[in-house]
C-alpha positions as CSV (number, residue, x, y, z in Angstrom):
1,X,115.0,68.8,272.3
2,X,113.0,69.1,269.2
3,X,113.4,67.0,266.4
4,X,114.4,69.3,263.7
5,X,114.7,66.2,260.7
6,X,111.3,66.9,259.2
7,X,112.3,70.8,258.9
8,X,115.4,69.9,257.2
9,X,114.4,67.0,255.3
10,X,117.0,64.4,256.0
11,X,117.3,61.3,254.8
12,X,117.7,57.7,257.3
13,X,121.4,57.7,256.6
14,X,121.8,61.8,257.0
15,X,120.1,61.4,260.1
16,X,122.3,58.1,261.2
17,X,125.4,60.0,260.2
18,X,124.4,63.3,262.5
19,X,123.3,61.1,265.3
20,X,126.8,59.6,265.4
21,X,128.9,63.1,265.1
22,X,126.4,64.3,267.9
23,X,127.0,61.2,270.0
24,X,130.8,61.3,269.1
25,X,131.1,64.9,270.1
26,X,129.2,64.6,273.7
27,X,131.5,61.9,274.7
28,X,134.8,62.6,273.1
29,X,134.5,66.5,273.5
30,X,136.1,66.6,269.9
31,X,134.3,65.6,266.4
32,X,135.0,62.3,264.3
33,X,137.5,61.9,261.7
34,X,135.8,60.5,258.2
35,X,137.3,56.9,259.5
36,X,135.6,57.1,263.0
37,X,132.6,57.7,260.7
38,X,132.5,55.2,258.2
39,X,133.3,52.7,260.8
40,X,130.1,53.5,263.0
41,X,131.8,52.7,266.5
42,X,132.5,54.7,269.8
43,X,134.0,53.2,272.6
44,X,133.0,49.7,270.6
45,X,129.8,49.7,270.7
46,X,128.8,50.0,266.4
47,X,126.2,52.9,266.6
48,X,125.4,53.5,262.9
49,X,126.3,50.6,259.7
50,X,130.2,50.7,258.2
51,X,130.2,53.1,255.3
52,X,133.1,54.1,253.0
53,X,135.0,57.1,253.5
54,X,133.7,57.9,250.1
55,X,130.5,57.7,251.4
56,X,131.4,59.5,254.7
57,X,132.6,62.2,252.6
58,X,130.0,63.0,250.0
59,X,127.2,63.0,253.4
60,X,129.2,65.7,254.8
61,X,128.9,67.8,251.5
62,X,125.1,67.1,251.7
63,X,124.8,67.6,255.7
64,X,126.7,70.9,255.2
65,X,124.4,72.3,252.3
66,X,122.0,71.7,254.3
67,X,123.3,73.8,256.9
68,X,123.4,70.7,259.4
69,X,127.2,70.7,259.8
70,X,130.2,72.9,259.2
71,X,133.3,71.7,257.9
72,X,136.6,73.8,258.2
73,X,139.1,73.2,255.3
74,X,141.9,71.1,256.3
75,X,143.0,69.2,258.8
76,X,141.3,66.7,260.5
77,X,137.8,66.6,263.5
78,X,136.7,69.8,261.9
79,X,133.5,69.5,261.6
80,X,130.7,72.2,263.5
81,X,127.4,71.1,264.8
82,X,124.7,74.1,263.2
83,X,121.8,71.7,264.5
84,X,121.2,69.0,266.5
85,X,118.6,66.0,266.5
């Protein structure tokens, strides 16, 4: 698969924060809730550093500008994939 990073410009922890949702997604079959993402773990092994949900939030308003993700409103694991790394 082609690394589309350097097309889209992300940063280390934009990247790290796709990587996990992508790795979440392909072995949970359902996307990460902000917690499962600031706490970095799936099926305890820690795959990216513990962020805030503060700072879990405001990625996924910059991942979604940059047309990485989708995010429906409400609700919880609603995030879309638009690209993968």
């Amino acid at each position: 698969m082609t690394d589309n990073n350097d097309r889209i410009n992300l940063t280390i922890a934009q990247r790290d924060t796709l990587f996990f949702i992508q790795t979440f997604r392909d072995k949970h079959s359902v996307s990460p809730t902000y917690t499962e993402i600031a706490e970095g773990i799936i099926d305890g092994v820690r795959i990216t550093k513990k962020r805030t949900k503060s700072a879990v939030s405001n990625m996924m308003i910059l991942l979604e500008q940059k047309g990485v993700v989708a995010r429906a409103r409400g609700g919880t694991r609603n995030t879309t994939l638009l690209k993968r790394i």
